[in-house]
C-alpha positions as CSV (number, residue, x, y, z in Angstrom):
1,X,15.5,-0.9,-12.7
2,X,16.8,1.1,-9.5
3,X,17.7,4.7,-10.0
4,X,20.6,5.7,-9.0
5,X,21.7,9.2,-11.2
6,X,21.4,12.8,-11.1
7,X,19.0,15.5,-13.2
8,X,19.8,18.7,-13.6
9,X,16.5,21.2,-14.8
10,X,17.6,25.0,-15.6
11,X,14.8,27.1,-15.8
12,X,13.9,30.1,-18.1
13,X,14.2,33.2,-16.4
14,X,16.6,35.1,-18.4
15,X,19.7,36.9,-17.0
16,X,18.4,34.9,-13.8
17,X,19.6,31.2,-11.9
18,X,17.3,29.0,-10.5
19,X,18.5,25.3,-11.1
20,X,16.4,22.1,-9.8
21,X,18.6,19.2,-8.8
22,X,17.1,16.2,-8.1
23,X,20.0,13.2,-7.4
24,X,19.2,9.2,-7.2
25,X,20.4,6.9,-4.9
26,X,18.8,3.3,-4.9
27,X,15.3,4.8,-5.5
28,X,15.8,7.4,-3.0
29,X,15.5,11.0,-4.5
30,X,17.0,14.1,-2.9
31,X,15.6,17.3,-4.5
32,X,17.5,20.4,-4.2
33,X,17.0,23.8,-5.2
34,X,19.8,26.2,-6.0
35,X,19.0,29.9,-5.9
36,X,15.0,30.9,-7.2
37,X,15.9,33.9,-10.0
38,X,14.4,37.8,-9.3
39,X,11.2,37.9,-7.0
40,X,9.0,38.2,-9.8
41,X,10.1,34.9,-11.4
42,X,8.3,33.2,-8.3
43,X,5.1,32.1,-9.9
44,X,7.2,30.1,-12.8
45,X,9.5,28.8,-10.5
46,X,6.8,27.4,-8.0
47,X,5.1,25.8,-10.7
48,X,7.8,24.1,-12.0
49,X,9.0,23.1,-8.6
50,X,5.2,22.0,-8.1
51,X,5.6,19.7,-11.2
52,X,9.1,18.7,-9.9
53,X,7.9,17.5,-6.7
54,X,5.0,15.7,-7.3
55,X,6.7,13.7,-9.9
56,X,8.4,12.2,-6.9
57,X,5.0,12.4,-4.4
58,X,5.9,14.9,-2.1
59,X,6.5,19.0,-1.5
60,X,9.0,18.4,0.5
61,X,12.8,20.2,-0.6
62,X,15.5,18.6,0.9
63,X,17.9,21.3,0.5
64,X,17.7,25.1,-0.6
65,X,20.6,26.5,-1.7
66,X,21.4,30.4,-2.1
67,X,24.7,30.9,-3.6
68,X,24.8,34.6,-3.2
69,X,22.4,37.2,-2.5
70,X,22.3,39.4,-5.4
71,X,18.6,40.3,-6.8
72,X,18.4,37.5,-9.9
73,X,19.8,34.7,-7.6
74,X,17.9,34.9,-4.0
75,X,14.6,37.4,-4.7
76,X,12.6,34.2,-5.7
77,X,13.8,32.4,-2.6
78,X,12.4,35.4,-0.4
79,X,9.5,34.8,-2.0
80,X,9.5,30.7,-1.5
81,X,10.5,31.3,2.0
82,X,8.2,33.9,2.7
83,X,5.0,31.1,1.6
84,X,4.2,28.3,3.0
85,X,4.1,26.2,-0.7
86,X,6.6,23.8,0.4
87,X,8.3,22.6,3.3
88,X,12.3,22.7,3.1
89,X,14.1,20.6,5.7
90,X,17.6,22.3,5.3
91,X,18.7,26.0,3.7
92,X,22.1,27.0,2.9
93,X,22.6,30.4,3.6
94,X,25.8,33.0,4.3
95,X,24.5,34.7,7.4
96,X,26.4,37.9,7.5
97,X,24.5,39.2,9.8
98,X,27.5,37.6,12.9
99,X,30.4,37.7,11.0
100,X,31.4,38.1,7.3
101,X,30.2,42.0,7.4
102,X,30.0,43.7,4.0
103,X,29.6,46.9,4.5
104,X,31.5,48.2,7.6
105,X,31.2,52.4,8.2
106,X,34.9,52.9,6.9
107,X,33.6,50.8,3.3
108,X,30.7,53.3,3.0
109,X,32.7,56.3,3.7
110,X,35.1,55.0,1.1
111,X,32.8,54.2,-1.7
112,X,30.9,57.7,-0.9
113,X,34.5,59.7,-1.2
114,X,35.1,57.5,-4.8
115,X,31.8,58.2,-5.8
116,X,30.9,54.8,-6.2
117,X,27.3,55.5,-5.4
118,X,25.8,52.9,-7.7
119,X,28.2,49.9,-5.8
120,X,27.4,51.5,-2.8
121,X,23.3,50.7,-3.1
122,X,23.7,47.1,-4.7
123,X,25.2,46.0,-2.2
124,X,23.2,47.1,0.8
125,X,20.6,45.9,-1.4
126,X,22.2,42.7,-1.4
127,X,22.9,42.8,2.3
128,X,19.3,43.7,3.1
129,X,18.0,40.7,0.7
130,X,20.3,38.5,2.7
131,X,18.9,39.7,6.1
132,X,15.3,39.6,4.6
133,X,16.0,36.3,3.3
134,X,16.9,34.9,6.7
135,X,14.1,36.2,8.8
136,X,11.6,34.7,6.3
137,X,13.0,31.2,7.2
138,X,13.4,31.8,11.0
139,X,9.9,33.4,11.1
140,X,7.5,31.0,8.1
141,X,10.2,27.8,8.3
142,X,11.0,27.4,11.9
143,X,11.4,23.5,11.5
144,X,14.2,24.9,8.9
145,X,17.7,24.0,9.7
146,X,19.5,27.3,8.7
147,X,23.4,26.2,7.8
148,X,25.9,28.4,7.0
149,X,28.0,27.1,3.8
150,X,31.7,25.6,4.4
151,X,34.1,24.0,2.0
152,X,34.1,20.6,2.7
153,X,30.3,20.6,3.6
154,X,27.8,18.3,1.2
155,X,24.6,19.2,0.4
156,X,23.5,16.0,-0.4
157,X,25.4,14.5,-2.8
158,X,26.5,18.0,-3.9
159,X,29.8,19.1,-2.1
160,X,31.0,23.0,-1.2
161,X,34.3,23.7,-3.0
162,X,34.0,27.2,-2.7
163,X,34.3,29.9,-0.6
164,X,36.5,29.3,2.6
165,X,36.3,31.8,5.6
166,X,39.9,32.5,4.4
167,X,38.9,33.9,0.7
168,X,35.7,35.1,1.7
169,X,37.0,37.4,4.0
170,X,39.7,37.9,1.1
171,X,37.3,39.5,-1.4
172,X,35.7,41.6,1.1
173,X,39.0,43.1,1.8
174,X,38.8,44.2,-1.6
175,X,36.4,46.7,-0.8
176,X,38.9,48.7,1.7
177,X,40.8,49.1,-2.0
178,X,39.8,52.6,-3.7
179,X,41.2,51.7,-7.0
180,X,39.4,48.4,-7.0
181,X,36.3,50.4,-6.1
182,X,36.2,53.1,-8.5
183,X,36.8,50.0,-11.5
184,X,33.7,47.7,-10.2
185,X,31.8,51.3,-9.8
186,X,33.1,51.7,-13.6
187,X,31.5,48.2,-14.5
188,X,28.4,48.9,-12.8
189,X,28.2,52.2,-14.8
190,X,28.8,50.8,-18.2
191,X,26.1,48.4,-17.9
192,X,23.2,50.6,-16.9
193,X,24.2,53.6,-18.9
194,X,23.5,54.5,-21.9
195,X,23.0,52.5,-25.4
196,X,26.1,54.4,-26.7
197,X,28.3,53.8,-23.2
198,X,26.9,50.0,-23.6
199,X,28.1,49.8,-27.4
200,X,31.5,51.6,-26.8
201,X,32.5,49.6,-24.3
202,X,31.6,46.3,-25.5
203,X,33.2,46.6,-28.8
204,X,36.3,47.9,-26.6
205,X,36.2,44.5,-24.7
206,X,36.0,42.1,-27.5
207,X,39.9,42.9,-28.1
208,X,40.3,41.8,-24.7
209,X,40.9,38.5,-23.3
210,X,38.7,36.7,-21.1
211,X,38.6,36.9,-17.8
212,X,38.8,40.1,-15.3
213,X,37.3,41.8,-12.6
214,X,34.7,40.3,-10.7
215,X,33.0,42.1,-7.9
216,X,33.9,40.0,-4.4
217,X,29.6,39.1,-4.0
218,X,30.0,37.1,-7.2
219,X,33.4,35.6,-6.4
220,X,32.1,34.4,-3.1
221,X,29.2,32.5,-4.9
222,X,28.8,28.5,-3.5
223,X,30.5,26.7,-5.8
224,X,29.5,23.2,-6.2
225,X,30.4,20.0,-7.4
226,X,28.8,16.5,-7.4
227,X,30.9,13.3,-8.2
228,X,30.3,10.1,-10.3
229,X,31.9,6.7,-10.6
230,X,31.5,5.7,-13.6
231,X,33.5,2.4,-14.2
232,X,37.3,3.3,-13.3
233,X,37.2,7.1,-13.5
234,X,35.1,9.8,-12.2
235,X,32.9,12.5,-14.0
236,X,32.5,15.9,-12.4
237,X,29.8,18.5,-12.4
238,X,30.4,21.9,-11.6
239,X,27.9,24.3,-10.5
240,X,29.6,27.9,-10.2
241,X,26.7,30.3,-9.9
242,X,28.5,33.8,-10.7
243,X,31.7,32.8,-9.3
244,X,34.8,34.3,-10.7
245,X,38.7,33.5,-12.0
246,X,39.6,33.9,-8.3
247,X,37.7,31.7,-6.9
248,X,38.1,29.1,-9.5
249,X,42.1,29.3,-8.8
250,X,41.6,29.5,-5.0
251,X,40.0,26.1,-5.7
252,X,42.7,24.4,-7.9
253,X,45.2,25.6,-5.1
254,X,43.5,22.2,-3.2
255,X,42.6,20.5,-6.2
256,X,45.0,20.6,-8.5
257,X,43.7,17.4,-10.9
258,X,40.9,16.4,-9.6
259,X,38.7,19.2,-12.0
260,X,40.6,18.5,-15.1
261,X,38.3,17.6,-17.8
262,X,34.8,18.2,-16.2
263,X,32.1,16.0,-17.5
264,X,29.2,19.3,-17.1
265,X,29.6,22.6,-16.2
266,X,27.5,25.9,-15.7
267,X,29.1,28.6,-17.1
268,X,29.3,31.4,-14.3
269,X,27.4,34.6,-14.4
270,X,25.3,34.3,-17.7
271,X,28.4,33.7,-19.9
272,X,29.7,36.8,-19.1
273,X,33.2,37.7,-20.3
274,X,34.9,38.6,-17.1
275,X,34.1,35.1,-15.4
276,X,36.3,32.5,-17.0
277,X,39.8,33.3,-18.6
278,X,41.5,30.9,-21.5
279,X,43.8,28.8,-18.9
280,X,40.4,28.1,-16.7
281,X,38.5,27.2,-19.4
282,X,41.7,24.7,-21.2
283,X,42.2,23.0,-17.6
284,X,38.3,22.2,-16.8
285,X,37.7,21.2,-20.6
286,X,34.0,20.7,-19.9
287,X,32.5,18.4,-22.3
288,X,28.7,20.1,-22.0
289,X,28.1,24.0,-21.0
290,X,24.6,25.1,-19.4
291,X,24.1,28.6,-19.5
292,X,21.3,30.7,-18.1
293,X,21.4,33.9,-20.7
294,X,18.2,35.8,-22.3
295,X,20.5,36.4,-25.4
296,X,19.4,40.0,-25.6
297,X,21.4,41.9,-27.9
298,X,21.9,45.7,-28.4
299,X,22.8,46.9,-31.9
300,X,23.6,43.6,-32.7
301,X,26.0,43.4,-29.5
302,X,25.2,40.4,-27.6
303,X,25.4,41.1,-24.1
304,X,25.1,37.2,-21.9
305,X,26.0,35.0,-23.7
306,X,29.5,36.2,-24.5
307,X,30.2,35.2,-28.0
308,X,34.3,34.9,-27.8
309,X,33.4,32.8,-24.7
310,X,31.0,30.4,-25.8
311,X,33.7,30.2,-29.2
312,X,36.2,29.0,-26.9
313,X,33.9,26.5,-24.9
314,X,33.1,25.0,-28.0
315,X,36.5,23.6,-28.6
316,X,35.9,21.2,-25.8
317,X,32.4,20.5,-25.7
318,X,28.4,21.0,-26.6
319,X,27.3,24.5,-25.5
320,X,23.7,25.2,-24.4
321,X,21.8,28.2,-23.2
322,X,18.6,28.8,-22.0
323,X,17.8,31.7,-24.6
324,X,18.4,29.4,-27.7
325,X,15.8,27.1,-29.1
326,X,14.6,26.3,-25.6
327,X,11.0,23.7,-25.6
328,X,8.1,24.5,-24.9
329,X,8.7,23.6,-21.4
330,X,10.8,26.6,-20.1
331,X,13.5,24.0,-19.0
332,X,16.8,22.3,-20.3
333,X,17.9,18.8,-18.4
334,X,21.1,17.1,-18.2
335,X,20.7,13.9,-16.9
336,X,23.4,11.0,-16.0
337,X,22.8,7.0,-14.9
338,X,19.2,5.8,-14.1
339,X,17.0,8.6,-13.3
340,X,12.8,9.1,-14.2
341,X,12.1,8.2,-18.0
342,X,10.9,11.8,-19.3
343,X,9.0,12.5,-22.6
344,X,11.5,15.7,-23.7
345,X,12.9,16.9,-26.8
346,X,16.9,17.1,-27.8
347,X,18.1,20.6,-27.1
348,X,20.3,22.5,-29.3
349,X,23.3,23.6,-29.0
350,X,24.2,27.3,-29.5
351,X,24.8,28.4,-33.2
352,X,24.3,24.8,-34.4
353,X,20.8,24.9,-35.3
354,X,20.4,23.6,-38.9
């Protein structure tokens, strides 16, 4: 029988995204790869892409995809685009470098008078992985075609809902805020401080409700979707990387229905809390959550996935995350329509296991 379907593969790397899409279309398979986890998740991810690829006879990716530049989403793409294991016809990539620019002398003088020190050096980390990022490909890919990301844009048979030049430059106007700084320099504190910090301000946050700040890297994450008829109706897929409340409503602005009751989602940023609010979360209703989350707990406080969100996601759908009762594999798949005929083994979803 032709194939004509879509697979989705997340891999196990923890509080880390890499995702392997490979779409169908009358035998014809498109492999993409969006975001590659930290640097040192490299060796897993290029065997798994290895095994990926050959499955289809080639080492050839059609499309990488970098949704943002943070350390757990682009360090193992630095590290593919710095090799020569596979070829990659097109890469998706914010170049910042022209336009879009982060860190302008009047953002640093500002976060250094807040004494947002710890903001400050993330993201001219981030800023330098981007630049790294895009030399490796103009120097080791030259037969690359570098594209920069706009809404409207497919990659593939995925299409870019999110960000526009408009609320890009948006969120990095957020920066020029010092209240907004000193709360995302808070955030940033209370997760690499201490156990007790860690413990006080979790159990402070499970009175709150969902959804909240999110720093403007994260909000400007591609956002994706990917579209199937299936009879009279449509099923969506959402890819959302670490995106954020924002951006999810800067979406809906333009698409006010057609997200309603989403066939499969990712949940953004590990299932963190902050992410997705109630209203988000009634409107998409997703039917099946995949979540990339280690599931590491401290004193019994869970920090990705958020309990009270998964909780809430379960009242529309099957939840899944890549810390809970994962194969022997390394990978969950979600697969839709006539795609290859793989030996694998039901997943479970979270708190469900008998």
């Amino acid at each position: 029988m032709m194939k004509n379907g879509i697979e989705i593969f997340f891999q196990n790397l923890g509080d880390a995204d890499s995702i392997f899409v490979r779409t169908w279309e009358n035998d014809v398979a498109t492999n993409i790869l969006i975001d590659g986890g930290y640097k040192k998740d490299y060796p897993q991810v290029k065997g798994f892409l290895t095994d990926r690829l050959n499955e289809t006879g080639t080492s050839q990716i059609d499309h990488l995809v970098c949704t943002h530049c943070h350390d757990d989403h682009a360090g193992g793409l630095l590290a593919l685009a710095e090799s020569s294991d596979f070829s990659i016809s097109k890469a998706w990539v914010h170049d910042t470098r022209s336009h879009f620019q982060l860190l302008t002398e009047n953002r640093k003088k500002l976060m250094k008078q807040a004494g947002a020190n710890n903001l400050l050096q993330k993201l001219l980390e981030t800023e330098a992985r981007r630049h790294e990022l895009l030399e490796a490909l103009e120097e080791n890919h030259p037969e690359t075609e570098v594209i920069e990301p706009s809404v409207g844009d497919r990659i593939g048979p995925l299409i870019i809902l999110s960000p526009s030049d408009a609320f890009f430059h948006e969120q990095l106007f957020r920066l020029d805020d010092s209240d907004t700084v000193k709360e995302l320099e808070a955030r940033l504190t209370e997760n690499s401080g201490s156990f007790a910090q860690f413990f006080e301000a979790r159990t402070a946050s499970a009175e709150k409700p969902l959804g909240g700040l999110v720093g403007p890297v994260n909000e400007t994450s591609l956002v994706l979707a990917y579209c199937r008829q299936v009879n009279d109706k449509e099923d969506v897929y959402l890819f959302t990387a670490d995106a954020g409340c924002d951006a999810f409503n800067s979406i809906l602005e333009t698409l006010p229905t057609q997200l309603q009751g989403l066939k499969w989602m990712q949940v953004p940023h590990h299932g963190s809390r902050k992410n997705l609010n109630e209203d988000l979360i009634a409107y998409f209703r997703p039917k099946t959550c995949m979540i990339s989350a280690s599931g590491i707990q401290k004193g019994g406080v869970v920090k990705h996935p958020r309990i009270k969100l998964v909780n809430k996601l379960k009242e529309y759908g099957k939840v899944y995350s890549m810390h809970y009762s994962v194969s022997g594999s390394g990978w969950l798949r979600q697969t839709a329509g006539t795609v290859l005929d793989m030996k694998t083994v039901p997943a479970t979803p979270l708190y469900e296991k008998t």
